[in-house]
N, C-alpha and C positions, 0 to 999 in steps of 0.2 A: 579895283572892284568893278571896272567897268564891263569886265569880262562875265561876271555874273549877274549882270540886271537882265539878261532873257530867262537867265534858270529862275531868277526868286522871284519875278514874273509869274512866267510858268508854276512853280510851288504854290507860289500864293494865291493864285485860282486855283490848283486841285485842293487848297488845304480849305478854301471857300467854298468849292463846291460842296466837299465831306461835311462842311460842318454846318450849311445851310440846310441842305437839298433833306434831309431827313426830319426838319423840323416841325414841319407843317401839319408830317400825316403824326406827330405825337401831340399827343394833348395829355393824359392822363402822366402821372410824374412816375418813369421806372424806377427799381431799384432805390429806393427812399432812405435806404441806411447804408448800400456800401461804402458811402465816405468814412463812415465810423470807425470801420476796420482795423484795425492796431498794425496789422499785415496785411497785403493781400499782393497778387504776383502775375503775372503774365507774358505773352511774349511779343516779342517787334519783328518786322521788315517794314522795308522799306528802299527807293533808292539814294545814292550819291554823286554828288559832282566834283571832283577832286580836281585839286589844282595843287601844284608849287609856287612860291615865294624865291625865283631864281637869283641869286647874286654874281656875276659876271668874275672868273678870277684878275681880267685886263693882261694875262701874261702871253708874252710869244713863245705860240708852241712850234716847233720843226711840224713842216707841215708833210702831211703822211705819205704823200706821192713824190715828192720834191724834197727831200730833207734837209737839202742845204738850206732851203727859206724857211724862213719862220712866219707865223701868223696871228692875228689877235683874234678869238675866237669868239660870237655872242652867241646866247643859247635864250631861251624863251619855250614857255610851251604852248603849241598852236594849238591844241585840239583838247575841248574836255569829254570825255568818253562816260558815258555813265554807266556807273556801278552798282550794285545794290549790298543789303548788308541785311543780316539774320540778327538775334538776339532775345533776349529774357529780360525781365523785369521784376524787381524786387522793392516795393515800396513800406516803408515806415510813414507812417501818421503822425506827426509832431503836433501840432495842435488842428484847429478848425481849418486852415489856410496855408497851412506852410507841410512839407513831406520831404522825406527825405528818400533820394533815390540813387538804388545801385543796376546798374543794366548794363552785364557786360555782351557781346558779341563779336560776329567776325566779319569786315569788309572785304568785297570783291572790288577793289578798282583798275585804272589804266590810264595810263599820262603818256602823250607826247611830246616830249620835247625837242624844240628844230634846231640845229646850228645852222649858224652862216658866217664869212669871215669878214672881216673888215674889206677888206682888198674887194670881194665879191667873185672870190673865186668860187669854181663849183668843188664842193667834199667829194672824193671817189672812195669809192670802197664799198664793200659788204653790208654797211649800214648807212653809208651817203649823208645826208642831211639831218634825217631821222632816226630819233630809240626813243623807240615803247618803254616804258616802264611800268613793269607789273609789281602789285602788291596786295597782299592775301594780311593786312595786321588784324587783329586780336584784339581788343579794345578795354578799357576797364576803366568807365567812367563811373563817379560820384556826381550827382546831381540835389540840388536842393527847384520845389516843386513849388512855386505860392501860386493859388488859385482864386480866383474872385467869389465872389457867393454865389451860388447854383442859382441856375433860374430855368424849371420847368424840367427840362432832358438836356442840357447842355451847359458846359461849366467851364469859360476860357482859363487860360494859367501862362503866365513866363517859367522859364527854366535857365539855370546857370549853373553850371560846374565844370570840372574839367577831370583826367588821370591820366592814365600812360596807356601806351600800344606797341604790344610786339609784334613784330612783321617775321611772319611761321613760312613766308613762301618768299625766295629768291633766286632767281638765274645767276650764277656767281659766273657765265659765261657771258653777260650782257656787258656792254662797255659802261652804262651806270649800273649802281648795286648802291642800294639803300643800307642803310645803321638796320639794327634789330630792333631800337627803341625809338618811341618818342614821345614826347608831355604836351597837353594839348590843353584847350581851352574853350569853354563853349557855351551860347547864348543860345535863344530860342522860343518860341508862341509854340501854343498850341489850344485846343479845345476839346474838353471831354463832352462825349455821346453818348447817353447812355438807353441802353437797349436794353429788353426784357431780362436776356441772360447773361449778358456782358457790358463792358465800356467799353466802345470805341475811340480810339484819341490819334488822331491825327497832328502831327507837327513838325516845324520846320528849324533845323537848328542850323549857326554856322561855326564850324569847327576850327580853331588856329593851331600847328604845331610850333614849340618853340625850339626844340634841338637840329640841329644841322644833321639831314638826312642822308648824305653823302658820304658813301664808304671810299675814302681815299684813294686814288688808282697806285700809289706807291706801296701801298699794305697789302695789294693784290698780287702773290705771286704767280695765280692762274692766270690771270687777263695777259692775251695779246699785245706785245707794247706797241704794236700798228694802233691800236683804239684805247689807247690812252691816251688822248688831247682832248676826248671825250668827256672825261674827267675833268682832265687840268683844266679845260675851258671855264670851269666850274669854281667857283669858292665855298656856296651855300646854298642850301635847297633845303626849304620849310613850307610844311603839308597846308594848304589850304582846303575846306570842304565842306558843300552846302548839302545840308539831308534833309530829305520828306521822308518822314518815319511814319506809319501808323502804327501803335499800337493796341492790343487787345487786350484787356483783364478783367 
C-alpha cells in the first residue's frame, strides 16, 4: 500500500476541497426533500489509479537471446498511469440512512509492468524490460450507501460493495493479455453537496480484484513464442485501484 499514500493524499485534499470550499457561501438548506425520493439517478466521472497485485511464477525461462540459458524472471509494476472512468447512477432509498446503489460504467486505465532477471542481465528485444498494459473493463458494481444526518447542504456517507468487470478492449498481440472478467471488492467516503438543482457527491473508493488476470501465454496460439517468458515470468496478477469519483444527481 505504500505505493498509494501520494495518490489518497492527493484524493483526499481534492475530495476536502469539494466538500469544504462551497460551504461557507450556503446558508439557506437546498433541496429539502430529495433524500426522500424512492428513486432517483444520475451520472459519475471521475479518475483512477490502477495497480496489480503481481505474483512472481520463480520458474526458469530459456532466456530469449541465448536460449541455451535459462533465467528467473521478476516482474513488478513501476509506474501507475492515471485513468479516468464515466458512469450512471441508479439509487434506491431503503430507509432514512441506508441506499441502495447500482452504477455501472466504463474504465480507461494503463499499467506498467518492469521485468528484470535475477542474474541482472539486460532483456533485448521489441519490448525490453517494459509492457504497457491496457484495459478498457465495463464495470457493474452493487453498492449499499449509509449516510449520516444532513446537516445544512452537506451529508457525509461510507460506501461498500463489490460485482464483476468485463474487459471489452485487448491487444491479443501484446505479450500480457488480461482474462475478460473479474470480481472485485470495494470500500469508500464520500460527501453529498447539495446545490439548488442537483447533488454534488464527491468520493473516493479503493477497489480489490480477486481473480487471476492473466491470460495464460500457452492458450495463446497468436503470441510470438520469442515473448512468452513475459508470461511465464508471471503466476498471478490481481487488479488493485484507488478512484476519486464525483458524482451528479
Amino acid at each position: 500500500m505504500g505505493k498509494y499514500k501520494h495518490i489518497f493524499v492527493f484524493c483526499l485534499l481534492s475530495l476536502s476541497v469539494a466538500v469544504f470550499s462551497p460551504l461557507k457561501a450556503q446558508q439557506a438548506q437546498n433541496r429539502p426533500y430529495v433524500d426522500d425520493k424512492l428513486f432517483h439517478f444520475g451520472f459519475q466521472l471521475g479518475l483512477n489509479f490502477s495497480s496489480f497485485g503481481v505474483t512472481d511464477s520463480e520458474l526458469e525461462i530459456a532466456n530469449p537471446v541465448h536460449p541455451e540459458e535459462t533465467e528467473i524472471y521478476h516482474a513488478r509494476v513501476s509506474s501507475l498511469l492515471p485513468g479516468f472512468h464515466v458512469g450512471f447512477v441508479s439509487d434506491l432509498r431503503l430507509c432514512r440512512y441506508l441506499n441502495l446503489r447500482f452504477c455501472p460504467g466504463m474504465q480507461f486505465t494503463n499499467r506498467t509492468i518492469s521485468f528484470k532477471t535475477e542474474s541482472g542481465n539486460e532483456i533485448k528485444g521489441k519490448y525490453g524490460s517494459k509492457v504497457d498494459v491496457l484495459a478498457m473493463p465495463v464495470y457493474l458494481p452493487l453498492y449499499l450507501k449509509w449516510s449520516a444526518a444532513r446537516e445544512g447542504n452537506y451529508r457525509p456517507y461510507v460506501i461498500a460493495g463489490g460485482g464483476a468487470s468485463f474487459n471489452v478492449s485487448r491487444d491479443r498481440e501484446k505479450p500480457i493479455l488480461l482474462n475478460l472478467t473479474d470480481y472485485f471488492a470495494e470500500v469508500g467516503f464520500g460527501c453529498d453537496l447539495y446545490f439548488q438543482w442537483f447533488k454534488f457527491c464527491p468520493e473516493i473508493t479503493y477497489r480489490i480484484g480477486f481473480a487471476n488476470q492473466l491470460y495464460p501465454a500457452d492458450q495463446r496460439m497468436e503470441l510470438d513464442p520469442t515473448y512468452a517468458f513475459y508470461s511465464n515470468a508471471i503466476s498471478r496478477l490481481t487488479t488493485h485501484c484507488v478512484c476519486l469519483t464525483f458524482n451528479f444527481e
